[in-house]
PDB file of N, CA, C and O in Angstrom:
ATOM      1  N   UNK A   1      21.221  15.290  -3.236  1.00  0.00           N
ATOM      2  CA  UNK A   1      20.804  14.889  -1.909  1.00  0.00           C
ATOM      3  C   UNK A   1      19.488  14.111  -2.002  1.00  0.00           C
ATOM      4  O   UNK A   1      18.468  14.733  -2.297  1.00  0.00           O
ATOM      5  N   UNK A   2      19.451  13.043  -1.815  1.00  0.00           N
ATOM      6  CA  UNK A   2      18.281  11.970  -1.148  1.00  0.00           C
ATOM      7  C   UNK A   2      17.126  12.917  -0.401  1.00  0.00           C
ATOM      8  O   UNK A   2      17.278  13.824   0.417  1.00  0.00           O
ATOM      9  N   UNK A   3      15.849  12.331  -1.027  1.00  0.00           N
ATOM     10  CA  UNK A   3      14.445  13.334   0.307  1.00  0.00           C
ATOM     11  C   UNK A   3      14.363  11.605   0.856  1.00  0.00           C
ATOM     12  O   UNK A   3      14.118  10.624   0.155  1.00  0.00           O
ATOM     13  N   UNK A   4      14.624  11.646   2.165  1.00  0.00           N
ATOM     14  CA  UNK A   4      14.788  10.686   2.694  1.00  0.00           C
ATOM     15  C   UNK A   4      13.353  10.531   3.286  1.00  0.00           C
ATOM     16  O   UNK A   4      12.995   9.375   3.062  1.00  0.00           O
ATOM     17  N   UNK A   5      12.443  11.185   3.912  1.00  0.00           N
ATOM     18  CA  UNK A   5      10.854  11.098   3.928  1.00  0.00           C
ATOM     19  C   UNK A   5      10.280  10.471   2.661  1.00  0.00           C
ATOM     20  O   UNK A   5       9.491   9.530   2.748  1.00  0.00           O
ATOM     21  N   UNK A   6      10.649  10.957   1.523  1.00  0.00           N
ATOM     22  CA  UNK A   6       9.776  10.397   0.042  1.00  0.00           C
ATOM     23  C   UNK A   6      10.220   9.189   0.220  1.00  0.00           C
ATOM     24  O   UNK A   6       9.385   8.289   0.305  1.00  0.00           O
ATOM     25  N   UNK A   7      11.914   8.813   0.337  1.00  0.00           N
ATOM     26  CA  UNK A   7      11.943   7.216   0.257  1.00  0.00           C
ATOM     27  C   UNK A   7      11.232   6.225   1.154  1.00  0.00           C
ATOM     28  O   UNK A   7      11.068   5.046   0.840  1.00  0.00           O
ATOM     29  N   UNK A   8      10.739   6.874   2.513  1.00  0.00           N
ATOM     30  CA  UNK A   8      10.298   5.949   3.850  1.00  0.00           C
ATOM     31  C   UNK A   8       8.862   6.245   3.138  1.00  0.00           C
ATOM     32  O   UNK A   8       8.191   5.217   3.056  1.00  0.00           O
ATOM     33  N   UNK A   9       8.330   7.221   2.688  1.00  0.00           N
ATOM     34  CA  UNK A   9       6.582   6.924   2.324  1.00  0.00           C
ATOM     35  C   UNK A   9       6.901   5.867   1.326  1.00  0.00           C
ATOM     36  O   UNK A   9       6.565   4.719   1.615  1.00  0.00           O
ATOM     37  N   UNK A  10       7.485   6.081   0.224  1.00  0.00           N
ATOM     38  CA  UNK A  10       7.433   4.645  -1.018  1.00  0.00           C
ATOM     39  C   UNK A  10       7.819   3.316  -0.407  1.00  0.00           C
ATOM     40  O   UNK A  10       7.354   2.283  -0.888  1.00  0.00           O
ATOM     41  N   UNK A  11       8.528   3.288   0.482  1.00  0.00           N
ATOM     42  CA  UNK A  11       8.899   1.732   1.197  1.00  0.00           C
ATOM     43  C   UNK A  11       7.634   1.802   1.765  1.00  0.00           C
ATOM     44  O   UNK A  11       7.097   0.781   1.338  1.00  0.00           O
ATOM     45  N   UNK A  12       6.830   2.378   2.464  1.00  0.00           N
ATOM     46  CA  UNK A  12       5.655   2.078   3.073  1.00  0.00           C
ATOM     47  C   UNK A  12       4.451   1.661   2.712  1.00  0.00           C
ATOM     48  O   UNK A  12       3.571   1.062   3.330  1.00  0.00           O
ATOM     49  N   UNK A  13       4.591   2.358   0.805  1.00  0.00           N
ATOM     50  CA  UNK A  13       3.210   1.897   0.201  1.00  0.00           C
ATOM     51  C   UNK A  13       3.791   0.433  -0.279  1.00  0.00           C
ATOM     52  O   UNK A  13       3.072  -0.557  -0.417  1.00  0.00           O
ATOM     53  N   UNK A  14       5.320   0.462  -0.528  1.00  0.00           N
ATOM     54  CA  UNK A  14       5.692  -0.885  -1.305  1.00  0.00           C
ATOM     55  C   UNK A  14       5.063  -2.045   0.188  1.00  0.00           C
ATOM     56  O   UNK A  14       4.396  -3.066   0.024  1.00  0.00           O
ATOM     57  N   UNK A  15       5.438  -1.590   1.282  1.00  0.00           N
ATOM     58  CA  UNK A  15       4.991  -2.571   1.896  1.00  0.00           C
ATOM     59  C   UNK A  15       3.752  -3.354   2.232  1.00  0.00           C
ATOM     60  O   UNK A  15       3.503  -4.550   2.386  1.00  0.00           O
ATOM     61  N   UNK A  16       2.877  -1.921   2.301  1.00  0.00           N
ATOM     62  CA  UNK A  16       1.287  -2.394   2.192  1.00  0.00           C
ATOM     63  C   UNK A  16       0.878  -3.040   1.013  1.00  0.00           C
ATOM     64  O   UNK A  16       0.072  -3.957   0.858  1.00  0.00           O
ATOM     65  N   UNK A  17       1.596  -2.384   0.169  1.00  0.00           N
ATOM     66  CA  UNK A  17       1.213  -3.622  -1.436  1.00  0.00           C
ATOM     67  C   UNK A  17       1.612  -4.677  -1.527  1.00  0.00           C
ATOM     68  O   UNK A  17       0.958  -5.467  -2.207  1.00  0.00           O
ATOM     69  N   UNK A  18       2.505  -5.002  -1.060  1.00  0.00           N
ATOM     70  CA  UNK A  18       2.959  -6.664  -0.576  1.00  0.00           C
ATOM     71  C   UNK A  18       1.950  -7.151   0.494  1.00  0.00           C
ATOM     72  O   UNK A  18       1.579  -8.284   0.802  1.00  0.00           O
ATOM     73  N   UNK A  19       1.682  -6.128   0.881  1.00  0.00           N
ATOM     74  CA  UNK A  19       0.529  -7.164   2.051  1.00  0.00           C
ATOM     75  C   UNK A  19      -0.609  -7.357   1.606  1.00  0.00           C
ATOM     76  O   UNK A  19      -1.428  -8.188   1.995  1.00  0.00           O
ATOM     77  N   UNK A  20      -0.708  -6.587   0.762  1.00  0.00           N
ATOM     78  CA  UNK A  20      -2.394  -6.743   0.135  1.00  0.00           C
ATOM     79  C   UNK A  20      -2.220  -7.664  -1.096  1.00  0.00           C
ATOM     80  O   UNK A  20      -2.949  -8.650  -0.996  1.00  0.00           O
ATOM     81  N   UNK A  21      -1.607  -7.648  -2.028  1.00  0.00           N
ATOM     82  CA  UNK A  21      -1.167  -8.683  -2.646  1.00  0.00           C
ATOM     83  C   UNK A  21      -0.600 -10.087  -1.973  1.00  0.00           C
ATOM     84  O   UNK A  21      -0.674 -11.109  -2.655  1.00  0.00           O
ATOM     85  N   UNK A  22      -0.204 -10.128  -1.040  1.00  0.00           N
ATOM     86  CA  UNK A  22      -0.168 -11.773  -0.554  1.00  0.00           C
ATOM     87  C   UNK A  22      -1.222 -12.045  -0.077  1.00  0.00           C
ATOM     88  O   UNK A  22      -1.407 -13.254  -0.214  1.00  0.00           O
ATOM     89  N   UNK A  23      -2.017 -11.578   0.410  1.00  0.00           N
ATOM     90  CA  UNK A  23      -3.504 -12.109   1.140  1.00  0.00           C
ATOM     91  C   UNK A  23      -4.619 -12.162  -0.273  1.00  0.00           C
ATOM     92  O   UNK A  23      -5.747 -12.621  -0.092  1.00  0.00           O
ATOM     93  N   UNK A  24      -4.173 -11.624  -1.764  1.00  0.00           N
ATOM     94  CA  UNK A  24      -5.004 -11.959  -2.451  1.00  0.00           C
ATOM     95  C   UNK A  24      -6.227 -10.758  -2.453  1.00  0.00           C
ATOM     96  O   UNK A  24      -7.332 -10.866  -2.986  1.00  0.00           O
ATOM     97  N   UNK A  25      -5.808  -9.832  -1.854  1.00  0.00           N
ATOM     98  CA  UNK A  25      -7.133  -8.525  -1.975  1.00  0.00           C
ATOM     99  C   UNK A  25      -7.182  -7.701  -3.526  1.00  0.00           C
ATOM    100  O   UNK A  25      -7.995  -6.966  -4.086  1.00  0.00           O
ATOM    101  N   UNK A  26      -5.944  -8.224  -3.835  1.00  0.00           N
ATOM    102  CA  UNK A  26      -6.173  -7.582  -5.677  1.00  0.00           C
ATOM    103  C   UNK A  26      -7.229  -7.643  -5.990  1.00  0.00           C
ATOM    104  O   UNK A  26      -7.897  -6.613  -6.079  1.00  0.00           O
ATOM    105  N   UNK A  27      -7.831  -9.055  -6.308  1.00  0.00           N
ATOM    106  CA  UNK A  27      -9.421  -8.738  -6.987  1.00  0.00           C
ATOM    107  C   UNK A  27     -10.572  -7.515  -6.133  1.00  0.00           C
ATOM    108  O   UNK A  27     -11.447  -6.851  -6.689  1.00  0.00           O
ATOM    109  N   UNK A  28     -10.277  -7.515  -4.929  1.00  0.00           N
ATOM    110  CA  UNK A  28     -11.451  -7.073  -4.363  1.00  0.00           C
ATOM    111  C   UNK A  28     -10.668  -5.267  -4.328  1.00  0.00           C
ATOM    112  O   UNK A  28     -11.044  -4.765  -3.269  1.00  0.00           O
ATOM    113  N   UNK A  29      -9.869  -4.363  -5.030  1.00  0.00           N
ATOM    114  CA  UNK A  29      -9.444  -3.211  -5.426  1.00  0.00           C
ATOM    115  C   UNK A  29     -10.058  -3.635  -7.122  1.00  0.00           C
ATOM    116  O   UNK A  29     -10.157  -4.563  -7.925  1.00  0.00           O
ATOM    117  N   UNK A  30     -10.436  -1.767  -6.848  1.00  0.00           N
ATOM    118  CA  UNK A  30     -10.924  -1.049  -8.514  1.00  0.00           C
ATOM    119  C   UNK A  30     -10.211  -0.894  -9.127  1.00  0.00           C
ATOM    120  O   UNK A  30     -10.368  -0.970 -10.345  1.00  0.00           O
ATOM    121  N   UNK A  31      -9.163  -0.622  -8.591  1.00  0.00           N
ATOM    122  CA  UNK A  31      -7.355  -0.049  -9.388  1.00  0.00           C
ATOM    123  C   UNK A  31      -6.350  -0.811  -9.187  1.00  0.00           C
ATOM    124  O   UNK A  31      -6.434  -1.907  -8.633  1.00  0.00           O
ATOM    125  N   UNK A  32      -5.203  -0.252  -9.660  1.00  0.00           N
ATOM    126  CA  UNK A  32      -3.915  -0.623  -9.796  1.00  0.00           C
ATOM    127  C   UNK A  32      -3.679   0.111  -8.313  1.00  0.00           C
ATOM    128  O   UNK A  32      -3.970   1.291  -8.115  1.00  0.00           O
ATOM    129  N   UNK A  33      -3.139  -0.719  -7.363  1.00  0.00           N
ATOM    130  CA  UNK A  33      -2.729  -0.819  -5.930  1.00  0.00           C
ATOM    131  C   UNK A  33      -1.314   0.104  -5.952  1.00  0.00           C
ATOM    132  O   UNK A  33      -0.807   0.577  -4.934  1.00  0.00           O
ATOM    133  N   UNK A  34      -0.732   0.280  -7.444  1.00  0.00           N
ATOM    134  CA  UNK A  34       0.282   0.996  -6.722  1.00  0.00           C
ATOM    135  C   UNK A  34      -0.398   2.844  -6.968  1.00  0.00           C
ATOM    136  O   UNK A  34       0.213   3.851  -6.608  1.00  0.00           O
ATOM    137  N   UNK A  35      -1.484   2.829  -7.517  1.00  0.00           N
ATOM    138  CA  UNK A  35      -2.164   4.018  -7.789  1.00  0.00           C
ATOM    139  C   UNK A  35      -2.800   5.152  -6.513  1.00  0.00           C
ATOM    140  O   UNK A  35      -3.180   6.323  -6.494  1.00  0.00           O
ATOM    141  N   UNK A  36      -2.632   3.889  -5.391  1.00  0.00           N
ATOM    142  CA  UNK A  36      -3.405   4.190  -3.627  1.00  0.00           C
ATOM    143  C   UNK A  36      -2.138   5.293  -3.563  1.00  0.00           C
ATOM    144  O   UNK A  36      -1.072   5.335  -4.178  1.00  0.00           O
ATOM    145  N   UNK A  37      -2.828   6.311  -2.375  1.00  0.00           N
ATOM    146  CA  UNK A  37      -1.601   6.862  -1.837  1.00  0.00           C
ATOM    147  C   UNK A  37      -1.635   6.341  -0.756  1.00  0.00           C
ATOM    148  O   UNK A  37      -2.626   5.666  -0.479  1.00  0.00           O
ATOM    149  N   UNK A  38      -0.243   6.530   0.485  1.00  0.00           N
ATOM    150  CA  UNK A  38      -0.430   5.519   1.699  1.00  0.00           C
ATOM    151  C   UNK A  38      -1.379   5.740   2.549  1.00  0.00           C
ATOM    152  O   UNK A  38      -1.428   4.760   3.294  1.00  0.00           O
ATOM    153  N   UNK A  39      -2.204   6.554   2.850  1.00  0.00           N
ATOM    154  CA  UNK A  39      -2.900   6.468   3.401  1.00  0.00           C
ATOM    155  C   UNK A  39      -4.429   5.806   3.088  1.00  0.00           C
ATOM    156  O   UNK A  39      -5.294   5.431   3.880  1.00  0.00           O
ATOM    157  N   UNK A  40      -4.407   5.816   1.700  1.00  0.00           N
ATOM    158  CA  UNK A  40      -5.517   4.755   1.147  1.00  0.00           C
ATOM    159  C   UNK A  40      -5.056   3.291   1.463  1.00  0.00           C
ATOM    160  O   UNK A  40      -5.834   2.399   1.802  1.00  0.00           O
ATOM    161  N   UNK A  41      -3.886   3.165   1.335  1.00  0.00           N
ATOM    162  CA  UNK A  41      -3.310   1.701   1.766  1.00  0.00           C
ATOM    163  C   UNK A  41      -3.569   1.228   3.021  1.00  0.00           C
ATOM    164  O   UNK A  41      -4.214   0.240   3.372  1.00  0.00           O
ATOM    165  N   UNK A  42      -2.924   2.143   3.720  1.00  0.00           N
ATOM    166  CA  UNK A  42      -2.938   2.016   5.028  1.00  0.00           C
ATOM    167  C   UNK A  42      -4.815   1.233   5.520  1.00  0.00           C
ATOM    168  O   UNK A  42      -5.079   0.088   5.886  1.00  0.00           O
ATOM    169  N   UNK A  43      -5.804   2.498   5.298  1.00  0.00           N
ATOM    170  CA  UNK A  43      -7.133   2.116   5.487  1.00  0.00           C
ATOM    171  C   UNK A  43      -7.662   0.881   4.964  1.00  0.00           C
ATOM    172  O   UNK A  43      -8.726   0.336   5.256  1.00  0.00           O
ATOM    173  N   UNK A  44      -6.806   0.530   4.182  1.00  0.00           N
ATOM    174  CA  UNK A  44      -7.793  -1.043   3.271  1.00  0.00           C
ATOM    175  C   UNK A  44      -7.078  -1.761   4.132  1.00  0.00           C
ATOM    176  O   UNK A  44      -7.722  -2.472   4.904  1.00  0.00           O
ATOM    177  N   UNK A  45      -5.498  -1.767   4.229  1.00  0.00           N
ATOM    178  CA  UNK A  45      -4.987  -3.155   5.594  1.00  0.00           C
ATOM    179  C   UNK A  45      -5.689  -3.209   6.456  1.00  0.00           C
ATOM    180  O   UNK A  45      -6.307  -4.217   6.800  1.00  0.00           O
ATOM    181  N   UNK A  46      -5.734  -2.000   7.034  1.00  0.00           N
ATOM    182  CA  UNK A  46      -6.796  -1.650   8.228  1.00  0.00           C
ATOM    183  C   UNK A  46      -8.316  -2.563   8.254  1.00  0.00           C
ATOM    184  O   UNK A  46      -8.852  -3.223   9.145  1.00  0.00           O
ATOM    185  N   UNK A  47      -8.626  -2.314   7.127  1.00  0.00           N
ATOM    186  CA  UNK A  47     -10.148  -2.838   7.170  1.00  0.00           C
ATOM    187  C   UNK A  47     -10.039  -4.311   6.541  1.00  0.00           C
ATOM    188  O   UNK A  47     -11.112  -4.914   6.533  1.00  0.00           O
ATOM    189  N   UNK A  48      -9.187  -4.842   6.132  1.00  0.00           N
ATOM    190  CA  UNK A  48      -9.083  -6.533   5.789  1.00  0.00           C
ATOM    191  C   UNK A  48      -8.195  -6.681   6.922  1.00  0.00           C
ATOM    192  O   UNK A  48      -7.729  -7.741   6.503  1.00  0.00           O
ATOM    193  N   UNK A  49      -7.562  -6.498   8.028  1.00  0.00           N
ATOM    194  CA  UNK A  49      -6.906  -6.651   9.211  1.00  0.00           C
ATOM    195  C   UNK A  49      -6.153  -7.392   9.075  1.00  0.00           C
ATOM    196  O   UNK A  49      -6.136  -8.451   9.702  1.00  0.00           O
ATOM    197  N   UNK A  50      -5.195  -7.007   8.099  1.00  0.00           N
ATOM    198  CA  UNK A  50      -4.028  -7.351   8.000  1.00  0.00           C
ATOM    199  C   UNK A  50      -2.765  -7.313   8.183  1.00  0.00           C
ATOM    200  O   UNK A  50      -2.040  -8.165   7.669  1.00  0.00           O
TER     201      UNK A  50
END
């Protein structure tokens, strides 16, 4: 059986990492972006308002 919550959080960080990677915020992260959990993601879109 599928944990269908785990798959909607990983589509969610995959998505914020596509967003932060097309606007080019890689350089301005310490880490590897897929290392954020979503709610670290979430706060950096948030704060580059994206």
């Amino acid at each position: 059986m599928r944990n269908h919550l785990r798959e909607a959080v990983e589509e969610m960080r995959q998505h914020y990492i596509q967003k932060l990677l097309d606007a080019n915020v890689r350089n301005d992260l310490d880490k590897d972006p897929s290392s954020f959990t979503l709610s670290e993601l979430e706060n950096i879109v948030k704060f580059y308002r994206l």
